[in-house]
TILUM-245002 format. One record per residue (C-alpha): chain; residue in three letters; x negated, y, z negated. Coordinates in pm, whole numbers, plus 50000, padded with zeros to 5 digits. Example, Ala and Ser with C-alpha at 12.3 -4.5 7.8 and 13.67 -1.06 7.14 Angstrom:
2
<pt chaine="A" residu="Ala" x="48770" y="49550" z="49220"/>
<pt chaine="A" residu="Ser" x="48633" y="49894" z="49286"/>
end
This chain:
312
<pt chaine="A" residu="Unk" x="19965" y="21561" z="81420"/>
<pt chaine="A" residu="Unk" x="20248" y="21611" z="81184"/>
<pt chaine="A" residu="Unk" x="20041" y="21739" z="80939"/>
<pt chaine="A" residu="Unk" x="19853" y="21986" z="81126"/>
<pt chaine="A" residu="Unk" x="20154" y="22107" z="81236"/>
<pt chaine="A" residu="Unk" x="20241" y="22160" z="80874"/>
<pt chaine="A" residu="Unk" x="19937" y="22385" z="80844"/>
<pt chaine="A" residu="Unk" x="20038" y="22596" z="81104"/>
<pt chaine="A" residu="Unk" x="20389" y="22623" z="80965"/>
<pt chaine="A" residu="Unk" x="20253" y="22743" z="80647"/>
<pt chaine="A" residu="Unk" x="20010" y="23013" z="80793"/>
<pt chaine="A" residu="Unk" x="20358" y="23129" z="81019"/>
<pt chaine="A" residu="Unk" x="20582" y="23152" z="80652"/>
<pt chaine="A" residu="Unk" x="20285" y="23372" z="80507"/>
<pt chaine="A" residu="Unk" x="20347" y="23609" z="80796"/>
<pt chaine="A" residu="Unk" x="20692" y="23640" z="80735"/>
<pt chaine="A" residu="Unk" x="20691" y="23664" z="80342"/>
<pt chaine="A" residu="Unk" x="20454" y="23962" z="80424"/>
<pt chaine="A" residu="Unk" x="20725" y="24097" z="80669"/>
<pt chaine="A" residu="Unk" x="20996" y="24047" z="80445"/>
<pt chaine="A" residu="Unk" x="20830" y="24262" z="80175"/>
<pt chaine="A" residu="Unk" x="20701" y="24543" z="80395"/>
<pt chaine="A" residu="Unk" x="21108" y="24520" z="80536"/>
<pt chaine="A" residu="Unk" x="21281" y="24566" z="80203"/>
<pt chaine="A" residu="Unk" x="21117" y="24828" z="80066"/>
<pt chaine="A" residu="Unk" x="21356" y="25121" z="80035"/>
<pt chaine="A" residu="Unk" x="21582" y="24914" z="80260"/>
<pt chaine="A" residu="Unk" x="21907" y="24749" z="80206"/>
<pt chaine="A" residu="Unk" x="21910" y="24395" z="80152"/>
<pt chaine="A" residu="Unk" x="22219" y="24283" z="80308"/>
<pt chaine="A" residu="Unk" x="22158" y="24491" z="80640"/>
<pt chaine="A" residu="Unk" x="21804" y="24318" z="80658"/>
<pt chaine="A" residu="Unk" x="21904" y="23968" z="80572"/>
<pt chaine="A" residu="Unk" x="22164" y="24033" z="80881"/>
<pt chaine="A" residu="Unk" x="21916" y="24161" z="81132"/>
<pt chaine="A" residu="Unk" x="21704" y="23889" z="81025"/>
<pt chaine="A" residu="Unk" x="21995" y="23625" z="81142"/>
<pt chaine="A" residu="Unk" x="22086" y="23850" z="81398"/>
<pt chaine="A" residu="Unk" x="21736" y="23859" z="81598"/>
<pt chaine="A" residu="Unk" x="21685" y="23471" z="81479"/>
<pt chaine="A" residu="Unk" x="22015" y="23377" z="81696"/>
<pt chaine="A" residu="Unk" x="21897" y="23611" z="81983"/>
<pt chaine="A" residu="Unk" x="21577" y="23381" z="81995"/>
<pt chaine="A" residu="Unk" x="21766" y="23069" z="82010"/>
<pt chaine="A" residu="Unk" x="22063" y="23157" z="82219"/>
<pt chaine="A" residu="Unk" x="21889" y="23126" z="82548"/>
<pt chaine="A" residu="Unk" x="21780" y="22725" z="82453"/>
<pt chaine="A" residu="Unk" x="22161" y="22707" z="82366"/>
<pt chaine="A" residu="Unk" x="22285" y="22817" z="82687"/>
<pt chaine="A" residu="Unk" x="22040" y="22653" z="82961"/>
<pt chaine="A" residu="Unk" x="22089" y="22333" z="82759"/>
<pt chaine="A" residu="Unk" x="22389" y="22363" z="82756"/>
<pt chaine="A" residu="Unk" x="22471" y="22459" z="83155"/>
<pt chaine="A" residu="Unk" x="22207" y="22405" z="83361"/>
<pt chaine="A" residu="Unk" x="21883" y="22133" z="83321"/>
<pt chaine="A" residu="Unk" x="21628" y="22363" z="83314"/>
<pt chaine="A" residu="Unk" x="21532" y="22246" z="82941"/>
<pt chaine="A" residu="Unk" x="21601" y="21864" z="83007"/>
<pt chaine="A" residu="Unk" x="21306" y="21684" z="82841"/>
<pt chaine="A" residu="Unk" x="21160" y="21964" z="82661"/>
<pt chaine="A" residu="Unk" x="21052" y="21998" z="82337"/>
<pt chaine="A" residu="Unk" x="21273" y="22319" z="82402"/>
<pt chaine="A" residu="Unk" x="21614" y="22144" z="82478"/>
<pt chaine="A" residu="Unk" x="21899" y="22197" z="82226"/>
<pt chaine="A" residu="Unk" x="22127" y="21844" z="82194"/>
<pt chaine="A" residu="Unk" x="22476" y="21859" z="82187"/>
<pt chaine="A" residu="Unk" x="22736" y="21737" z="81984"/>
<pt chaine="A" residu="Unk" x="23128" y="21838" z="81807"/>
<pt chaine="A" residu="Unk" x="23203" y="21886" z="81513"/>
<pt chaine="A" residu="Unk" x="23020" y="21550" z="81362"/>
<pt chaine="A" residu="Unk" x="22720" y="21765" z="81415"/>
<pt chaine="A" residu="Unk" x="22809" y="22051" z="81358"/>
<pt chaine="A" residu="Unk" x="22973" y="22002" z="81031"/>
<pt chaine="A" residu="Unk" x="22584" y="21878" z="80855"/>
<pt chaine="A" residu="Unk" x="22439" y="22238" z="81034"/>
<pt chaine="A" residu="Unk" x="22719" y="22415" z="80885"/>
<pt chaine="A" residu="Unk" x="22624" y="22287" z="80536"/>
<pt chaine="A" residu="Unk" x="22273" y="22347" z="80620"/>
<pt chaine="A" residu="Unk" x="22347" y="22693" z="80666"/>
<pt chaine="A" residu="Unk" x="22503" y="22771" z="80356"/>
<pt chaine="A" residu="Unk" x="22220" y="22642" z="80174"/>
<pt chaine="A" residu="Unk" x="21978" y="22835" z="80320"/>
<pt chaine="A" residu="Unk" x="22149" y="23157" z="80328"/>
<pt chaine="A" residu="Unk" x="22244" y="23151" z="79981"/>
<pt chaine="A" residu="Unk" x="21873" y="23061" z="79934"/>
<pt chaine="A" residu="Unk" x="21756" y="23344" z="80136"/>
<pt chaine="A" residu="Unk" x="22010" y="23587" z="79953"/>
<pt chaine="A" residu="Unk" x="21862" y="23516" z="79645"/>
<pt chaine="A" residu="Unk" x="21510" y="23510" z="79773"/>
<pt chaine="A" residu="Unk" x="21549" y="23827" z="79939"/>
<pt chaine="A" residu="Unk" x="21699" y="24061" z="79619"/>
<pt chaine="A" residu="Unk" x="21403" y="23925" z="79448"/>
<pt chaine="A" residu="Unk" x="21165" y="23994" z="79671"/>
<pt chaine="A" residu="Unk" x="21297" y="24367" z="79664"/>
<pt chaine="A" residu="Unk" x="21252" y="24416" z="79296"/>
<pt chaine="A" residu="Unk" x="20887" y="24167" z="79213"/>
<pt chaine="A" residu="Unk" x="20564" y="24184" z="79365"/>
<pt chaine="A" residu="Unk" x="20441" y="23946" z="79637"/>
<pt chaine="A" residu="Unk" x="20157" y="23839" z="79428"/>
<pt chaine="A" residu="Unk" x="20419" y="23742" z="79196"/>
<pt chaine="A" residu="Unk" x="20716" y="23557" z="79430"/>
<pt chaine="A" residu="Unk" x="20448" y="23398" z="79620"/>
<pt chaine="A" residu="Unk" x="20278" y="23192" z="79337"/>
<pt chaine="A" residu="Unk" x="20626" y="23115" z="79240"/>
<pt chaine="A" residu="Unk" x="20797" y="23001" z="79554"/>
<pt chaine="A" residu="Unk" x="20466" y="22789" z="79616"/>
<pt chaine="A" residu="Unk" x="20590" y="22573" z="79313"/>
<pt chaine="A" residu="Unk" x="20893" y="22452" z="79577"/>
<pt chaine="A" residu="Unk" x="20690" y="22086" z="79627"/>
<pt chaine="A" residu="Unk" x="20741" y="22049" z="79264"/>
<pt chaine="A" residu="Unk" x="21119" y="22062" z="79304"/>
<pt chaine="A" residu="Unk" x="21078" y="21924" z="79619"/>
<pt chaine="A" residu="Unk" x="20950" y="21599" z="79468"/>
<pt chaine="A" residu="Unk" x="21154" y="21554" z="79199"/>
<pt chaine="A" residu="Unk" x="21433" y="21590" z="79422"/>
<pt chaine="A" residu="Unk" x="21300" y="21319" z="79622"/>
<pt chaine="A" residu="Unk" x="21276" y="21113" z="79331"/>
<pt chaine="A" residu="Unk" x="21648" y="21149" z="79208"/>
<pt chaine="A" residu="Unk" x="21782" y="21149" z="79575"/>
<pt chaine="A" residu="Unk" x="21578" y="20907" z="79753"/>
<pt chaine="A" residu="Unk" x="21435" y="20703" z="79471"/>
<pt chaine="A" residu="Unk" x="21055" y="20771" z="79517"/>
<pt chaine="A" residu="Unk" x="20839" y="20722" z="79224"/>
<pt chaine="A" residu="Unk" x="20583" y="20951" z="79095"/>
<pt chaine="A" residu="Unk" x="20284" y="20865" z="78955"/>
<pt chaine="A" residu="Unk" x="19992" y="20943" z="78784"/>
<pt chaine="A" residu="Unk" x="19824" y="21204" z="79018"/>
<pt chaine="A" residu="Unk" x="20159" y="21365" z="79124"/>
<pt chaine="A" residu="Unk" x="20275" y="21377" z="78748"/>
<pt chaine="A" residu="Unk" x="19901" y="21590" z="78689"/>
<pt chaine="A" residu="Unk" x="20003" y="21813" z="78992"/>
<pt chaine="A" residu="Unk" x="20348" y="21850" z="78812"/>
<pt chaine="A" residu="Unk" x="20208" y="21973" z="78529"/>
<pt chaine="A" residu="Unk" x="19985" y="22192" z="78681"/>
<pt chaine="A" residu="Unk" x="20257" y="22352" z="78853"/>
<pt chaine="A" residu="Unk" x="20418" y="22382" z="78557"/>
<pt chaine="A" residu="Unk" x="20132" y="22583" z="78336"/>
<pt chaine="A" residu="Unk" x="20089" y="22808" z="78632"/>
<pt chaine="A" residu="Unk" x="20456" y="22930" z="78562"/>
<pt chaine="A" residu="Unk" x="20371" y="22971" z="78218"/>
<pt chaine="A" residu="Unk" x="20023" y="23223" z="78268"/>
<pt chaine="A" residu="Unk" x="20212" y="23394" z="78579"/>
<pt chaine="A" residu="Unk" x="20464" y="23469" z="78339"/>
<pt chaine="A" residu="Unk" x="20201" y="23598" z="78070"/>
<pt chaine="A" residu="Unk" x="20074" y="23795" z="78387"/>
<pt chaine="A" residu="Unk" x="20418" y="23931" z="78493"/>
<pt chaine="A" residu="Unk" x="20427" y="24094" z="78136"/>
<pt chaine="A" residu="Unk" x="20169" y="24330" z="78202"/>
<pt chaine="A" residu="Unk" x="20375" y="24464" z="78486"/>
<pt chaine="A" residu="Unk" x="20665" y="24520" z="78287"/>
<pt chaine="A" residu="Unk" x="20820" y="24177" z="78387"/>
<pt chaine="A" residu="Unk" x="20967" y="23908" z="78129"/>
<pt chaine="A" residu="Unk" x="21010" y="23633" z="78271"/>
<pt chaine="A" residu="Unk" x="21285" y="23537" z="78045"/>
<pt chaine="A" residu="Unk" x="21536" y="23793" z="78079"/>
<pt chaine="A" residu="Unk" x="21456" y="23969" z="78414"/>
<pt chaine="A" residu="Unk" x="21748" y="23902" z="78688"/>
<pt chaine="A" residu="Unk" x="21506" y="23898" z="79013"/>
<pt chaine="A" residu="Unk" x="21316" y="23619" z="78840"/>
<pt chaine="A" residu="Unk" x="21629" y="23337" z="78772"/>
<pt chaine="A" residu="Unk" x="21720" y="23511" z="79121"/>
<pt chaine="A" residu="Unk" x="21368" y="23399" z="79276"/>
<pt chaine="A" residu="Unk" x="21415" y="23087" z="79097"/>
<pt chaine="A" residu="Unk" x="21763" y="23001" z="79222"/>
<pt chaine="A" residu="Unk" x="21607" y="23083" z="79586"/>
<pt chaine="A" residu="Unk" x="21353" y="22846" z="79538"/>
<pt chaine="A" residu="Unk" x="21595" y="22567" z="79352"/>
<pt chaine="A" residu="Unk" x="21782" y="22635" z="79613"/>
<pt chaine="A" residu="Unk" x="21508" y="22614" z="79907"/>
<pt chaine="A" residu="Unk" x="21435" y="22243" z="79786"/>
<pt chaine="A" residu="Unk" x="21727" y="22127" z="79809"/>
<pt chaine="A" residu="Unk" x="21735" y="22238" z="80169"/>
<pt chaine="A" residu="Unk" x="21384" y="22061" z="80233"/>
<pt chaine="A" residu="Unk" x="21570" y="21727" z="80126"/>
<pt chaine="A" residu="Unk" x="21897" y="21806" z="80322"/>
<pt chaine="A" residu="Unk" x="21602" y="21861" z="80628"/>
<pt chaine="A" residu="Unk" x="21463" y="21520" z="80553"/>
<pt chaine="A" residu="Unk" x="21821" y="21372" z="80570"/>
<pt chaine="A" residu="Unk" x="21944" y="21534" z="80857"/>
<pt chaine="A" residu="Unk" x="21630" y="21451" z="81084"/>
<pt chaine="A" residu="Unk" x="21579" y="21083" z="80968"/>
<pt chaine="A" residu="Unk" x="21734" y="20822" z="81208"/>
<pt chaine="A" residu="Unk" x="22038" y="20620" z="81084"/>
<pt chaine="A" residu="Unk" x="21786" y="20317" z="81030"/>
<pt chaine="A" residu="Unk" x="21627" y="20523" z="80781"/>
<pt chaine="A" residu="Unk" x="21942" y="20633" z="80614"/>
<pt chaine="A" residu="Unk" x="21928" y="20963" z="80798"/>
<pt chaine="A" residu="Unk" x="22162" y="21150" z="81045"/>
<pt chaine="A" residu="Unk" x="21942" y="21161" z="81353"/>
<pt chaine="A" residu="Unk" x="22032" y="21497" z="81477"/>
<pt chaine="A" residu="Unk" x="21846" y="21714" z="81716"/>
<pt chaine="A" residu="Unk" x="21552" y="21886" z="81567"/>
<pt chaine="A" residu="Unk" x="21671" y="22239" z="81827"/>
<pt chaine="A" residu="Unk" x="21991" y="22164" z="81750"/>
<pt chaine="A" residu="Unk" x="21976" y="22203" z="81393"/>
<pt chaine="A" residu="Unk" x="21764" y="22506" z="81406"/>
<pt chaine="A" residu="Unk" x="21956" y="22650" z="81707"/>
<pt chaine="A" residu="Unk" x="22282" y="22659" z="81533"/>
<pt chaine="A" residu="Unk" x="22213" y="22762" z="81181"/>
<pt chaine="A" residu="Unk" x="22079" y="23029" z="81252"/>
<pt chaine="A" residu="Unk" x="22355" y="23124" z="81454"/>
<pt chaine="A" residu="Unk" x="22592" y="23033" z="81185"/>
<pt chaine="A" residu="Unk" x="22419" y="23234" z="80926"/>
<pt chaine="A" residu="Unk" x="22446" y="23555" z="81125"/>
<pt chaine="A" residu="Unk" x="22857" y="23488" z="81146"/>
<pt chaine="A" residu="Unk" x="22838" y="23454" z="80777"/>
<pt chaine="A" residu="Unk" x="22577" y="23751" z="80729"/>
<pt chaine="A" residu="Unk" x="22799" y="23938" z="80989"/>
<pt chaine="A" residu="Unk" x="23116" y="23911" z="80739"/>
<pt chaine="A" residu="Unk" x="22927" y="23963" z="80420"/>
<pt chaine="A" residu="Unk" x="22799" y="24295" z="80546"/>
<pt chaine="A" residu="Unk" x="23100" y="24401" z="80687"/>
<pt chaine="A" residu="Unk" x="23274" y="24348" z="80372"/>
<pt chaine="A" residu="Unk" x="23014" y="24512" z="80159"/>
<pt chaine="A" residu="Unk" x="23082" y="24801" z="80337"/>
<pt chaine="A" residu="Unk" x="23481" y="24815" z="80304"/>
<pt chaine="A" residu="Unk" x="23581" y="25018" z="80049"/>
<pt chaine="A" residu="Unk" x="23944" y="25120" z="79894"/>
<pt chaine="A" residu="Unk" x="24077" y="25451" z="79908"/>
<pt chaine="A" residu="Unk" x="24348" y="25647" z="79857"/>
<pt chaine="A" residu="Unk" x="24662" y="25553" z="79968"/>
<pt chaine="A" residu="Unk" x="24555" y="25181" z="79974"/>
<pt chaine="A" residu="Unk" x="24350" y="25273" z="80342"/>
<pt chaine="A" residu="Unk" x="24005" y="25054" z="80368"/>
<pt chaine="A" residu="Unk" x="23735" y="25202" z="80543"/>
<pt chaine="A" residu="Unk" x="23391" y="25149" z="80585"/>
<pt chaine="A" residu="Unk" x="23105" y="25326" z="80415"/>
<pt chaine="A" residu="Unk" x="22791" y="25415" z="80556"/>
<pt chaine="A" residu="Unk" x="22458" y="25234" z="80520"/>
<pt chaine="A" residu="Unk" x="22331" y="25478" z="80269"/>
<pt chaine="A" residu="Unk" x="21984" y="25259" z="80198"/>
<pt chaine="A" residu="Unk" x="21813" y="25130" z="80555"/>
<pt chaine="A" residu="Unk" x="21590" y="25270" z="80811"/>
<pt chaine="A" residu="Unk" x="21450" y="25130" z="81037"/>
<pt chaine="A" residu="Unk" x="21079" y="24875" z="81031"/>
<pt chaine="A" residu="Unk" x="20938" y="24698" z="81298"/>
<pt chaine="A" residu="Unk" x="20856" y="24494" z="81080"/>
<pt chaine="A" residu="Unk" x="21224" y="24337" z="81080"/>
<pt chaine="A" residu="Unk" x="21159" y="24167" z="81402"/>
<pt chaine="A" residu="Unk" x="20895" y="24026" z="81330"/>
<pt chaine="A" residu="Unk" x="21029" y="23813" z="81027"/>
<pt chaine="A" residu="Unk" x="21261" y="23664" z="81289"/>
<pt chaine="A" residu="Unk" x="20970" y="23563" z="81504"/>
<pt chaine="A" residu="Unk" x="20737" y="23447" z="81205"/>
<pt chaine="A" residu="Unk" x="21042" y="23243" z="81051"/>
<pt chaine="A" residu="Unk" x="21176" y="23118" z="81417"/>
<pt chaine="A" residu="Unk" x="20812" y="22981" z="81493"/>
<pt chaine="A" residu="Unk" x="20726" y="22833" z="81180"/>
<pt chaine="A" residu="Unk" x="21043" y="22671" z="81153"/>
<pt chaine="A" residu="Unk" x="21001" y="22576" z="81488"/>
<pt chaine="A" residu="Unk" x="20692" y="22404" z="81412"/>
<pt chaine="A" residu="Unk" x="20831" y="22239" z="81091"/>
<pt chaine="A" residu="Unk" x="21116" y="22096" z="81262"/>
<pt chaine="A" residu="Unk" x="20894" y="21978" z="81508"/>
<pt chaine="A" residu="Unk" x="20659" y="21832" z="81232"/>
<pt chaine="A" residu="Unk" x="20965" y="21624" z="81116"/>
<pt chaine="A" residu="Unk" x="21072" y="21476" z="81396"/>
<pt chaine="A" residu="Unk" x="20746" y="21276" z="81433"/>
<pt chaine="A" residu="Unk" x="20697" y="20965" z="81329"/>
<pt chaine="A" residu="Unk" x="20580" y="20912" z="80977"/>
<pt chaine="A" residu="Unk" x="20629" y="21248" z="80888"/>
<pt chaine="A" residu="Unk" x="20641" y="21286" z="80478"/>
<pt chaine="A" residu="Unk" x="20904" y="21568" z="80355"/>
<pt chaine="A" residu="Unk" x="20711" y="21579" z="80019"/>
<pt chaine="A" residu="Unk" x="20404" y="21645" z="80209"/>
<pt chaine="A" residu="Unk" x="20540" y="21901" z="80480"/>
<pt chaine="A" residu="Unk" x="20683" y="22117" z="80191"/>
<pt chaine="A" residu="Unk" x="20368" y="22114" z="80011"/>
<pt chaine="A" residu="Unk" x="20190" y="22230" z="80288"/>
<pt chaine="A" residu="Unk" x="20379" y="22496" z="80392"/>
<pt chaine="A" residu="Unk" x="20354" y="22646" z="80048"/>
<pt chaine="A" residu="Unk" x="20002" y="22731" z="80127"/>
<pt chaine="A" residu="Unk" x="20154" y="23027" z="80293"/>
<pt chaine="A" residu="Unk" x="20126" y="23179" z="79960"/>
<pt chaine="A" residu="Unk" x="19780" y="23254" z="80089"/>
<pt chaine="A" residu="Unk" x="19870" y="23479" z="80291"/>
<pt chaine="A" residu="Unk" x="20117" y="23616" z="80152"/>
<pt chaine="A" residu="Unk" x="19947" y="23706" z="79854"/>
<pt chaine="A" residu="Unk" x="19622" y="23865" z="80057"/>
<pt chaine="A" residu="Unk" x="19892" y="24083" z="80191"/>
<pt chaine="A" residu="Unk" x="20043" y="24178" z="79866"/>
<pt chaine="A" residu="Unk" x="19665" y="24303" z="79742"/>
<pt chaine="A" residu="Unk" x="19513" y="24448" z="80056"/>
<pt chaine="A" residu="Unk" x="19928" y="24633" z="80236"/>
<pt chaine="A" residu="Unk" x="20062" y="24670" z="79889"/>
<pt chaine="A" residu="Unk" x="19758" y="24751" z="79655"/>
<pt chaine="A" residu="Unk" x="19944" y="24578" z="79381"/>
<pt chaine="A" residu="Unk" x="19786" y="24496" z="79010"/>
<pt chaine="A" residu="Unk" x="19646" y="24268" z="78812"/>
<pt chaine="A" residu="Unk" x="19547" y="24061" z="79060"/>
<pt chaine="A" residu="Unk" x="19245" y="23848" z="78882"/>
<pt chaine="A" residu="Unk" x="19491" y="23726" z="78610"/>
<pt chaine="A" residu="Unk" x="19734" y="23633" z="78898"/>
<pt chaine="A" residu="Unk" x="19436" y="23463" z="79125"/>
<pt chaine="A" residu="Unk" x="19395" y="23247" z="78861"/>
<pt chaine="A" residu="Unk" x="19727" y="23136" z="78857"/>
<pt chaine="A" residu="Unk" x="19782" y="23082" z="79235"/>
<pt chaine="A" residu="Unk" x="19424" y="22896" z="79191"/>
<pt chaine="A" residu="Unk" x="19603" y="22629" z="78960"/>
<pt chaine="A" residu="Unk" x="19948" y="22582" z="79149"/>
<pt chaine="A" residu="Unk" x="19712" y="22490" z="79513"/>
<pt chaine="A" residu="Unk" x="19533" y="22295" z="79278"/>
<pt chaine="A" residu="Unk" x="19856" y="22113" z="79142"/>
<pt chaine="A" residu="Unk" x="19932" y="22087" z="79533"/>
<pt chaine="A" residu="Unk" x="19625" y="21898" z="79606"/>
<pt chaine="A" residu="Unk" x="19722" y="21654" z="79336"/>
<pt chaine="A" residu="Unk" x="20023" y="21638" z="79470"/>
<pt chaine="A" residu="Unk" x="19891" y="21544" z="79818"/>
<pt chaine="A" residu="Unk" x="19658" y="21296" z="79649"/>
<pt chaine="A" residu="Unk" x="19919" y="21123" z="79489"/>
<pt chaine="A" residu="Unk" x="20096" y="21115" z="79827"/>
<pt chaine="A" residu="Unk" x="19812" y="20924" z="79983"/>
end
């Protein structure tokens, strides 16, 4: 069940890539990152509150567990990570294709399981090491493809941003697997809705300052005031990365929570939404050199599989 749930969490994160793009174009990033957190605590609000005061929820997969601050603290965490991943993510997905971020941020596993194996002490072996590698030469021809766009891999800023995202979105996948295991398993044992509740709440407090202060500005006489949002109009398409992402995190959450549920698996799964993502980029976006870059999204799902098969 867990796995298929996976599936569907992956096809949900291609959605929402595609959003994200079709969101940032001409449009600031800071303002969209905070109507993205914005709209995601609007979603979960409502499972906060009838949890919280009335029973309405009580033995739902819908019902958001409370706790103080011994909770709260691990979400808190959680949502620094994944905003600072999501900054990242988000300037580079501005400036680089989507048939370039995607094949990229599908390499996540890769980190994923290495993590695992520093963290956790899990041991790879032959068939993951192959998928490793695969991974691995896939950066290297999507970086031989990125050149014909103008992009080098080694001194552009959007890709060690994209990279940072995805270093970063790893390390989040672990925290995940920590914070949903029970204490038997060396785990926290929190509350799948509460986690995913309250971070997202969290991040639009932090997103909510950020923007706010990248508007204040100095000037004369030592008066701040704020400046205009020169860069954003409006998309429709803004919403609907909060639903995509609130649904397929949903889902993931969900996916963890069950019994026998493999972290290393999950992520490697929902990296399929590079799929998507990257059907998007050629048919919305009409973007180039897309056999070269097939090719190289061909090799990272097949690193994946050997990834999975080593997993088995």
């Amino acid at each position: 069940m867990w796995l298929i749930l996976a599936f569907l969490s992956a096809v949900l994160l291609g959605f929402y890539d595609s959003c994200k793009k079709k969101s940032l174009k001409d449009n600031e990033v800071i303002a969209v990152l905070f109507l993205n957190t914005l709209f995601s605590s609007v979603i979960f609000l409502p499972f906060i509150l009838l949890s919280a005061n009335t029973h309405l929820l009580e033995g739902s997969i819908f019902q958001v567990g409370m706790g103080g601050w011994e909770m709260h603290k691990y979400i808190i965490l959680k949502s620094c990570i994944v905003l600072s991943s999501w900054t990242f993510g988000y300037f580079a997905m501005k400036h680089l294709p989507l048939t370039i971020v995607g094949p990229i941020n599908a390499t996540r596993p890769v980190m994923t399981l290495i993590g695992a194996m520093l963290v956790f002490g899990e041991r790879l072996n032959v068939w993951q090491w192959i998928g490793v590698l695969l991974a691995v030469f896939s950066f290297f021809l999507l970086s031989r493809s990125g050149r014909k766009e103008g992009i080098d891999f080694k001194h552009d800023l959007w890709i060690y941003f994209l990279l940072l995202a995805a270093l970063l979105g790893a390390i989040s996948g672990l925290y995940d697997k920590y914070l949903m295991a029970s204490p038997q398993d060396g785990g926290v044992g929190l509350d799948r809705m509460a986690v995913q509740s309250w971070y997202n709440v969290y991040q639009m407090g932090m997103m909510g300052i950020v923007l706010f202060m990248s508007h204040l500005r100095l000037k004369d006489h030592g008066k701040l005031t704020l400046m205009k949002f020169s860069a954003f109009h409006w998309d429709w398409a803004i919403i609907f990365i909060s639903i995509f992402l609130c649904a397929a995190d949903f889902v993931y959450f969900y996916a963890l929570s069950l019994p026998g549920a493999m972290i290393s698996i999950v992520s490697m799964v929902r990296r399929g939404s590079v799929v998507v993502s990257f059907l998007f980029g050629a048919v919305a976006f009409h973007e180039k050199n897309l056999k070269a870059k097939a090719l190289d999204l061909a090799l990272v799902m097949l690193g994946m599989v050997f990834l999975w098969i080593g997993s088995h």
